[in-house]
TIKEKOL-550712 format. One record per residue: x, y, z of N, C-alpha, C, O, CB in turn; residue in one letter. Coordinates in steps of 0.001 Angstrom, whole numbers, plus 500000, padded with zeros to 6 digits. Each point is the difference from the previous one (the first is absolute). Glycine has a CB too. Layout:
<nodes>
XYZXYZXYZXYZXYZa/...
</nodes>
This chain:
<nodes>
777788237342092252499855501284499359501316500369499326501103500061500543497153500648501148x/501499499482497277501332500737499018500151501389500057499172500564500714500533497846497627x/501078502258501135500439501306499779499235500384499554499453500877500667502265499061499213x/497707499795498879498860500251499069499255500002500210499322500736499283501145498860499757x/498639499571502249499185500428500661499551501000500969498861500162500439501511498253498807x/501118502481501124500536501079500886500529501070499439501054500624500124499341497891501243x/498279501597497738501044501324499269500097501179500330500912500773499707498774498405498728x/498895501131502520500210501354500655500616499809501434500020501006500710497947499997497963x/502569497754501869500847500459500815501302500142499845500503499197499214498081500151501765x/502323501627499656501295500152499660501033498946500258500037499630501174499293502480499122x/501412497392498989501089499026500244500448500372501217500007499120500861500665500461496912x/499793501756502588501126500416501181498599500410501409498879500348499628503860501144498263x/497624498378503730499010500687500706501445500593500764501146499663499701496002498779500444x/502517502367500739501538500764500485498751500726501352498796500260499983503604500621497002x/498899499239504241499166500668500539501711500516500371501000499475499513495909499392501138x/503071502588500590500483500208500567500372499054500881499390498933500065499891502767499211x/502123498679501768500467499591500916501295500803500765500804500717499403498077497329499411x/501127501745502246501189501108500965501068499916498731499997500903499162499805498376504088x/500985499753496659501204499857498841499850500789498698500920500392499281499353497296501526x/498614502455499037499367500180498889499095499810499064499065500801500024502190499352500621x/498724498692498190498565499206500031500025498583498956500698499836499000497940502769501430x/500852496919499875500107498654499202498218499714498890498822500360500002503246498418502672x/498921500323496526498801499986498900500229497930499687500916499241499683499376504307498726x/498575496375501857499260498727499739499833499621498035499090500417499283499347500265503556x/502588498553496781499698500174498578499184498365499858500722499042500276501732502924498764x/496276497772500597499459498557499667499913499747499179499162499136499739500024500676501330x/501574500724497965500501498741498855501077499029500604499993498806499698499724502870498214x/501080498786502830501086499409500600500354499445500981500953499267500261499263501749498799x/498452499605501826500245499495501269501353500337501023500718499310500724497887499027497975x/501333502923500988501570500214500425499323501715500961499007500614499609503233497913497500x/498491501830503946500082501111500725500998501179499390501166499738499705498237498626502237x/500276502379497967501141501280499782500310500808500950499038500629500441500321499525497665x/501848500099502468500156501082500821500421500795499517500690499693499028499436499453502375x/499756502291498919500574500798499709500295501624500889499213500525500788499970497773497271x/501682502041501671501059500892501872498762501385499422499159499919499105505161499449501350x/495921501512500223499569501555500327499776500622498717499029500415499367502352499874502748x/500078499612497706500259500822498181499254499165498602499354500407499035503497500344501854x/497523498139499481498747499535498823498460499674500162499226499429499233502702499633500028x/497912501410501809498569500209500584499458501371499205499111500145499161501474498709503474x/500186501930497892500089501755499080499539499727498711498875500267499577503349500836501429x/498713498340498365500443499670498749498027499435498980499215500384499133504292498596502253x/496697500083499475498868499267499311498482500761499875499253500246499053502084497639501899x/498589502443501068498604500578500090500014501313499286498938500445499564500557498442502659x/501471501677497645499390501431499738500280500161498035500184501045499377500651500262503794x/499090496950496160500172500233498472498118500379500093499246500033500973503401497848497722x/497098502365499792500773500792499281500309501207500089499115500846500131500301497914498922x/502076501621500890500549501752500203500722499996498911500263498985499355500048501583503175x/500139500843497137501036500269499192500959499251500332499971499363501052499440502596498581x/501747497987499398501358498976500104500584500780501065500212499642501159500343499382496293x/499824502793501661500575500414500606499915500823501500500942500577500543499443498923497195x/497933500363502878499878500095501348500362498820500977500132500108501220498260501409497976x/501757497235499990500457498880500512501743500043499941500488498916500321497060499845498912x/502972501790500583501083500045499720500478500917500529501206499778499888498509499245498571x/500120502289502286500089501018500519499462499425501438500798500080500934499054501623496855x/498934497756502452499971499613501440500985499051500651500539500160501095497277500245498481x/502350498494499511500591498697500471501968500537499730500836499254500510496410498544498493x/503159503223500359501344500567499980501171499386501381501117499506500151497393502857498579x/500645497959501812501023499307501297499964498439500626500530499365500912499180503048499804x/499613497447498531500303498079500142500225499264498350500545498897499954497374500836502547x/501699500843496391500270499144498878500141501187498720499574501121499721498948496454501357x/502168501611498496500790501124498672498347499550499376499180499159500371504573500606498961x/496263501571499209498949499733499067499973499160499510498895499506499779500929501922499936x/501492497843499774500001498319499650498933499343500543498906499651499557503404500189500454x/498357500048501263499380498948501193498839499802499820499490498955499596501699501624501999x/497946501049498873498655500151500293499552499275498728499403498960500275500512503316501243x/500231498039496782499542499448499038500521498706499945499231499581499135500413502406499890x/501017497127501213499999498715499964498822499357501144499054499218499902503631501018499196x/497706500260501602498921499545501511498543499796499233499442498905499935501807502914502363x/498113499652497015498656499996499496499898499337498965498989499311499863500596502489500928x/501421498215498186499873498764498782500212498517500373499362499119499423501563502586499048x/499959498028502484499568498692500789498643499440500218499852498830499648501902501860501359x/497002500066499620499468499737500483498826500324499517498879499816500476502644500015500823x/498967500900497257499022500216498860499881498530499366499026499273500194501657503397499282x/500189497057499912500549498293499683499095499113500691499183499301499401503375501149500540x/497601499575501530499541498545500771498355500444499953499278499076500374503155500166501649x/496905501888497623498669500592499705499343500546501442498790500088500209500875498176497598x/501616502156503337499439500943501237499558501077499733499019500534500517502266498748500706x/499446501160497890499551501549499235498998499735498451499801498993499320503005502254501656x/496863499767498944499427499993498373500848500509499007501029500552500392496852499796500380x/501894499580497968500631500556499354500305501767500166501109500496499799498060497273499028x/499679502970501552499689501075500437500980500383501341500396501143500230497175498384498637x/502727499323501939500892500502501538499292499634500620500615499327500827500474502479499074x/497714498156500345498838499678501066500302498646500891500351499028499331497850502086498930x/501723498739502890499862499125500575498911499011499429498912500472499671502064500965502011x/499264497233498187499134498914499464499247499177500989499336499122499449502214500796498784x/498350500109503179499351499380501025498914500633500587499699501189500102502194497911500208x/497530499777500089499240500164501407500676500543501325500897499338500522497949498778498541x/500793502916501411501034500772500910499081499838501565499057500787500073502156501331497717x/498941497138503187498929499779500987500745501521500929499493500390501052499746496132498930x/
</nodes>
């Protein structure tokens, strides 16, 4: 089965976990972890920049937070929109 044959399933699946939560990407075959704050970060897109930026204040400058989400806009976790791009179990 190809990609192309999987088009309505999502590249990324992610579930929670104590640490925080990890995401299953199968194009790659690769695990993602990711801590507390980018748990925040991810599940609760799409938000405003600047409620994301006002919550997360005490762990990452506005830089940060926007590199973090354009990162991961890039690798296609997010949508263009902010939205989380997975299957979320």
């Amino acid at each position: 089965m190809t990609r192309a044959d999987t088009l309505t399933v999502p590249r990324f699946v992610g579930r929670k976990e104590y640490f925080g939560s990890v995401f299953f990407d199968r194009d790659n075959h690769r695990i993602l972890p990711f801590d507390k704050a980018s748990t925040l970060l991810l599940w609760n897109a799409p938000c405003p920049r600047e409620e994301l930026h006002q919550a997360f204040r005490a762990i990452l400058t506005a830089e940060g937070t926007d590199q973090f989400l354009s990162r991961w806009t890039e690798a296609g976790l997010l949508t263009p929109q902010g939205a989380l791009n997975a299957r979320c179990l």
